[in-house]
N, C-alpha and C positions, 0 to 999 in steps of 0.2 A: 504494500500500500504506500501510497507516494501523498506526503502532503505539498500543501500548495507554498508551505515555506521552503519546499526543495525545488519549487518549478522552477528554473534559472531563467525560462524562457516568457516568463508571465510579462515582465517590463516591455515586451517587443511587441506584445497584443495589445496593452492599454496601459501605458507607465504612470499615467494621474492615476487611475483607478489602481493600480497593482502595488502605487506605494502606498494610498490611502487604507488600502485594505490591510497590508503588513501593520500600517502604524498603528489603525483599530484595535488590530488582534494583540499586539503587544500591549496595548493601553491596556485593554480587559479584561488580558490573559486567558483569551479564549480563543479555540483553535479555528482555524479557516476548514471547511470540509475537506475529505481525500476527495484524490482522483485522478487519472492520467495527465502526464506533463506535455505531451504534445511538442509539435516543434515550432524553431520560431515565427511569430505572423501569426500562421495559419492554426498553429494548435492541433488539434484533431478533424479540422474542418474536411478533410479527406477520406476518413473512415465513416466519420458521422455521415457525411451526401452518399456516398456508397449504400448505406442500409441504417437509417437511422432507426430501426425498430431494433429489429438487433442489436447494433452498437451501445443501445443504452438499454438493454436489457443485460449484455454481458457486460457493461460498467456498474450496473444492480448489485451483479453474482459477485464483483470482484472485490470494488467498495463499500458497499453496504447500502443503508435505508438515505441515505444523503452522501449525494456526492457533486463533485463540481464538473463540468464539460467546457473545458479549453477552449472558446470560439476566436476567432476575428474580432476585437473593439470590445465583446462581451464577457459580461460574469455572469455566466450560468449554472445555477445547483439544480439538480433535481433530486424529488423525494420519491418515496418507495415503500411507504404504509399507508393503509386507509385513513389512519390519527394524524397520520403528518399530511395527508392528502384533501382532512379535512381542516386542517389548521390551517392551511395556506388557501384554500379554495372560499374557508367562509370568514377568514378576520380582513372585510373590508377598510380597516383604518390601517390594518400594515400590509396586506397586497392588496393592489391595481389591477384592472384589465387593462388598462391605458398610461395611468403613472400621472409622471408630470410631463408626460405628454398630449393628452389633452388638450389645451388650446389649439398646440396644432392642429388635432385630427381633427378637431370640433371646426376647425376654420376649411382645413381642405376637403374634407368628405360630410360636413353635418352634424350636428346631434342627432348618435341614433342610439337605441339601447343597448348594442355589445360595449360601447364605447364611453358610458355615460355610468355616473358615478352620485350616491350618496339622495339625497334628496329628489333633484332630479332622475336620478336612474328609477328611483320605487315609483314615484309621478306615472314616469312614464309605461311601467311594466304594469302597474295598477290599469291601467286605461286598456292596452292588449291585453291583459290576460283574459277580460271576460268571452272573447273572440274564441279563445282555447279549452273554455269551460264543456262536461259532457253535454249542458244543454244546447250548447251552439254544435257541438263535434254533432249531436245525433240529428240538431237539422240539415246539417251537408253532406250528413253522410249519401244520403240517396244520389244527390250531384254527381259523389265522386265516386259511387258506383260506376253510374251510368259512364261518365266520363271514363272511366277504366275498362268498361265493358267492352264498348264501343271500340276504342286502342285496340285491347287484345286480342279480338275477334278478327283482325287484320290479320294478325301474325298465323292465320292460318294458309295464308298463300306462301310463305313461307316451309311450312310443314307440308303441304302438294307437294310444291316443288322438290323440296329434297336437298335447300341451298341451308348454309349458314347463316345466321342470325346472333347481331351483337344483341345480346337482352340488354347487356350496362346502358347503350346507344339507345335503345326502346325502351328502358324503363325512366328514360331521362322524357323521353315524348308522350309519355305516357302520364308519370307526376305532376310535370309543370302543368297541362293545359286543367287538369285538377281541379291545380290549388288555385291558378289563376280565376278559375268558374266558380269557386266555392268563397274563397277570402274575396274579389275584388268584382264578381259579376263580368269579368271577361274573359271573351273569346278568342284568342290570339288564331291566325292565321298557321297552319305549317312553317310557310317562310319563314313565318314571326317567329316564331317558337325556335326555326334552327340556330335566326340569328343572334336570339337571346340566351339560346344556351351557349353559345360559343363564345357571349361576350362575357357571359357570367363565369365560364371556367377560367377563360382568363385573368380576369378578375380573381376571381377567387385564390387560384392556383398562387399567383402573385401574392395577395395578401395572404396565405398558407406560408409561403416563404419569405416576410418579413414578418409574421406574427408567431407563427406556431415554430418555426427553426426548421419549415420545410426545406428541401431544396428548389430553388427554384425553378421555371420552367427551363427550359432545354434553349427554346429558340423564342424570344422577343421582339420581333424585326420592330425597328422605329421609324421605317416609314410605309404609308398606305391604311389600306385599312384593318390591317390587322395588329394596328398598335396598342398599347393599352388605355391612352389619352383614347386612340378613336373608339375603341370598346367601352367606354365608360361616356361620351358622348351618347353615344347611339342608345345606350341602355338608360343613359338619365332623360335623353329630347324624349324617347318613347314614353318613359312613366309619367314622364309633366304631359304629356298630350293625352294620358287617359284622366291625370287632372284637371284638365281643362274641359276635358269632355266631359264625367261627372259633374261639374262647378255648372256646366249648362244644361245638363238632362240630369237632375236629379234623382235618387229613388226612392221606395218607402221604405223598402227592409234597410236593414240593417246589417252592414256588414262590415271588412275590414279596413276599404275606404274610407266610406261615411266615417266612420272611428274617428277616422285620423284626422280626417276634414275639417269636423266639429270638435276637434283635443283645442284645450285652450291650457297656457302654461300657466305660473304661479301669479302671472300678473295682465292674466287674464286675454292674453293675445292670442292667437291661431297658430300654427308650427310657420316655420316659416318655410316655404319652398324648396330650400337647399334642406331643408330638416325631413320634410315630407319625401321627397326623391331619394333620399340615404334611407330612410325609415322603411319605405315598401321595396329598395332594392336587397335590401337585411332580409325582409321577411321572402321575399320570392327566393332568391336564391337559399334560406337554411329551409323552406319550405317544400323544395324538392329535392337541391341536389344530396342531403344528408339521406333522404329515404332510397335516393337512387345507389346511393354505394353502398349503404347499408341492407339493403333491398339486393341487389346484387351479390354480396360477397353471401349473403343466406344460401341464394341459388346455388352458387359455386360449391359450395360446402356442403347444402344436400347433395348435390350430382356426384358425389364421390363418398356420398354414407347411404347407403342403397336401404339398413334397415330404417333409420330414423327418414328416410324418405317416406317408403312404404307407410308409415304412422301417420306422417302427414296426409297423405292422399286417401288414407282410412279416415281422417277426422274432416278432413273436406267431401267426404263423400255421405258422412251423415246429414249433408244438408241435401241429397237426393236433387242436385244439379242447379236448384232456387240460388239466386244471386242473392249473397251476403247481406241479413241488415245488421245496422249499429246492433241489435238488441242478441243479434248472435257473437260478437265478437267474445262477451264470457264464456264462452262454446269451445270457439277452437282455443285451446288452451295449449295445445301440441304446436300448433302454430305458430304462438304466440312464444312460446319455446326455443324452437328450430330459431325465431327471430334473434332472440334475447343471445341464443348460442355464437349466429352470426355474428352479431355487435362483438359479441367478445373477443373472438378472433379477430377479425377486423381492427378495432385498435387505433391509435391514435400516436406518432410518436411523441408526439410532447405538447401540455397544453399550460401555458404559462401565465404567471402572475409577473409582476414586477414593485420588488419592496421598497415601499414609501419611508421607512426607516429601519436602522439597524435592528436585527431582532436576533434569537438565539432559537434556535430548530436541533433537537436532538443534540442540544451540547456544540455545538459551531457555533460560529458568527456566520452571519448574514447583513453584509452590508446593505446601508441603502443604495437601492438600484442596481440591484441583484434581481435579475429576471428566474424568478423561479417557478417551479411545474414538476407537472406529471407527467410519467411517459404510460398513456393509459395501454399499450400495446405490452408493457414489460408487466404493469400491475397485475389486467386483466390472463396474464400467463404467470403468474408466480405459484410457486409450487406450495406454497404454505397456505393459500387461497384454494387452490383450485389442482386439486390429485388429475393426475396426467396428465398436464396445463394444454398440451399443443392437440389434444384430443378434439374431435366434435362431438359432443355428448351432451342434447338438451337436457337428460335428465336430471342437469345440477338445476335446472328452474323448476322442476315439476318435484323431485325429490324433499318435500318440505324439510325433512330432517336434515337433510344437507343444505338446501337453502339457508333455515335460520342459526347454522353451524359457523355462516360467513361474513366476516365483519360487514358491516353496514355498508361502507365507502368500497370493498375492492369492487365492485361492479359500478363504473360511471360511465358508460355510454352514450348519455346524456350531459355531463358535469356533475357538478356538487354545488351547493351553497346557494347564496342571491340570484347570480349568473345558471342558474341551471339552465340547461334549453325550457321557453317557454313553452315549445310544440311538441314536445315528448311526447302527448297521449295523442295528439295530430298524426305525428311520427308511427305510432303502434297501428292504429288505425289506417292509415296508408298499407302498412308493411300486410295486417294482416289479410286485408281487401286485396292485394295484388296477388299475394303468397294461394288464394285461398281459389279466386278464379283463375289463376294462371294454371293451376293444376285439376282445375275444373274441366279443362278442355285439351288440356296439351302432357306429354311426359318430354321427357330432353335430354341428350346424349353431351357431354364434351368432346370436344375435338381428342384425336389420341394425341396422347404426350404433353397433351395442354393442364398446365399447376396454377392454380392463382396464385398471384404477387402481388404483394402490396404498391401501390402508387403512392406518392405524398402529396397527393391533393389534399384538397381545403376538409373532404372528410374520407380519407384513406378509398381512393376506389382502386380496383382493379384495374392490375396494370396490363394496357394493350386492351381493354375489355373482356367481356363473357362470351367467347364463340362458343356457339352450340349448334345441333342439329334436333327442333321439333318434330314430334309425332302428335298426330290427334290421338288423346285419349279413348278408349273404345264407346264411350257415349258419345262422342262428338263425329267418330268415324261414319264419312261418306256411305 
């Protein structure tokens, strides 16, 4: 184990920050975490873009429940208990999801809720959440039936044929036009829909890789229209044009629009524009693209565990073919399983706080402005959590015994604390409605030799996509 007072090479990544940290630690007489010394500059920055799930799963095994990750400029720790997972995730007066960063991001992207803190942050989640309550989930549910029905019923010219089919690519065409009909009363075009996933991954991808310690995208061009200036254009002139349209055709229900329209802040004003545009491009983008990876990586993972498939397609066939309502969702509970199973696998490499003051964690120091987190890919596979971690085995959800055997915190699929995702039961609801018709109508082959990989997008999708080869299921067979 290597402490950070032997790293010779820490002055070359950030010399203010790397002597202020020495001098704390000698002031307090407390110790800086372990961790690899990395080389100089770069640190570890090479290992970690390589396979950042890994890398900080074997930094877990090696240094213990806290340790530090050598970057470029940064001081990074991360932790590796539920207790310490919940200590950084819910003491908002000493971790940030923004910092004293803030101003900036409030100036260049909006006040929006990931990004918004303290009085204003509950304001504002107060106002969404009732949007996510079961009373609103069960009036849309039907919407988003339909809307999924509709999609999936395509995918059978697919299965005719006898070609491949990316499901990650369809279940992205599938979610967005959804939530868009269910949250906002719109109907986006196909075009619409590609152009807006493409701007949104971009986006996304990007802030993945300055927020979360993704790697970032591969290719960025900076000119034309595949920039990230023009993607962020195209995706804000679009949501102001469905404001504007609202603003003159009004409706009577109620929905995530309206919400927003009619949100007055502390001093009684309306959002303001640039507030409103960051606010509904938050909620579109964690409204589909989390259920599409995570939605995804399930499939992946049944198609390669043939018994807990089989269970699934036994508990969606007690609904004798009837399309899904809300009031069946406490039904498939296998489902809802296989779900819970994906997420975990699936994973997250690192989801970060940044400390507004020095604090002590497990006996370290933690200076201020120390970006810290969890690497949810290393928790959700630890072996003190979870007996044969790299397994697919829903049983750990349905198993009560073994469920209430496991800390609180090691399952956050979702987050933990204030910040938790607000659409989690949005999220299930999606997952279990797709999971439930998809195998309503269809079984599904992988390509041979084809493994899932993780990708470090904004919410771990599979890398290269889902190739598969559809069958009609014998009820649907011609």
């Amino acid at each position: 184990m290597v402490a950070v007072s032997d790293d010779k090479f820490a002055a070359t990544r950030n010399p203010i920050r790397a002597i202020r940290k020495r001098a704390a630690s000698r002031r307090r007489q407390i110790e800086l975490p372990p961790g690899p010394v990395g080389r100089p500059v770069t640190g570890v920055l090479r290992e970690f873009r390589k396979d950042p799930f890994e890398y900080l799963r074997t930094c877990g095994a090696s240094y213990g429940d806290v340790f530090r990750v050598p970057l470029p400029l940064l001081d990074v720790v991360a932790v590796g208990t539920p207790d310490l997972v919940r200590d950084i995730m819910c003491d908002t007066a000493t971790y940030s999801m923004i910092g004293h960063y803030a101003p900036i991001a409030h100036r260049l992207f909006g006040k929006t809720l990931p990004i918004l803190e303290g009085n204003p942050f509950r304001e504002r989640r107060k106002l969404i959440t009732p949007m996510f309550k079961h009373s609103s989930l069960e009036t849309m549910a039907a919407d988003i039936v339909d809307e999924f029905t509709v999609r999936i019923d395509k995918w059978a010219a697919h299965a005719d044929a006898g070609e491949p089919i990316d499901l990650q690519h369809e279940i992205a065409w599938l979610t967005m036009p959804a939530f868009m009909r269910a949250m906002f009363g719109i109907s986006p075009s196909d075009e619409r829909i590609g152009q807006l996933d493409h701007d949104l991954r971009m986006l996304l991808s990007t802030f993945a890789a300055a927020v979360f310690l993704s790697p970032a995208p591969k290719i960025v061009p900076w000119r034309g229209r595949a920039t990230l200036p023009a993607a962020w254009r195209r995706l804000s002139r679009w949501i102001d044009e469905q404001i504007e349209h609202r603003l003159v055709n009004p409706i009577e229900q109620v929905d995530m629009l309206q919400v927003l329209l009619e949100a007055r802040d502390e001093h009684d004003e309306p959002l303001s524009r640039q507030d409103l545009i960051a606010e509904l491009a938050i909620l579109i983008a964690g409204g589909y693209e989390t259920v599409v990876a995570s939605v995804s990586w399930t499939l992946a993972l049944l198609g390669t565990n043939p018994e807990a498939l089989q269970r699934l397609i036994d508990e969606v066939d007690t609904l004798d073919g009837a399309a899904p309502e809300y009031a069946d969702l406490n039904r498939l509970t296998w489902v809802k399983a296989c779900f819970d199973e994906g997420q975990r696998l699936q994973g997250h490499p690192f989801h970060p706080r940044i400390a507004l003051q020095d604090d002590v964690i497990d006996g370290y120091l933690i200076p201020r402005g120390t970006i810290v987190g969890v690497s949810v890919y290393a928790l959700h596979r630890d072996p003190r959590w979870w007996a044969d971690p790299d397994r697919f085995d829903p049983t750990r959800f349905t198993d009560t015994e073994v469920a209430s055997a496991r800390p609180v915190n090691a399952f956050i699929p979702f987050g933990v604390g204030p910040h938790r995702c607000i659409g989690s039961q949005l999220g299930y609801l999606n997952a279990q409605f797709i999971l439930t018709l998809f195998f309503q109508r269809y079984r599904m082959r992988t390509l041979p030799g084809w493994t899932p990989k993780h990708a470090s997008t904004f919410s771990t999708t599979l890398e290269g996509g889902l190739p598969v080869l559809l069958d009609r299921a014998r009820s649907q067979a011609r």
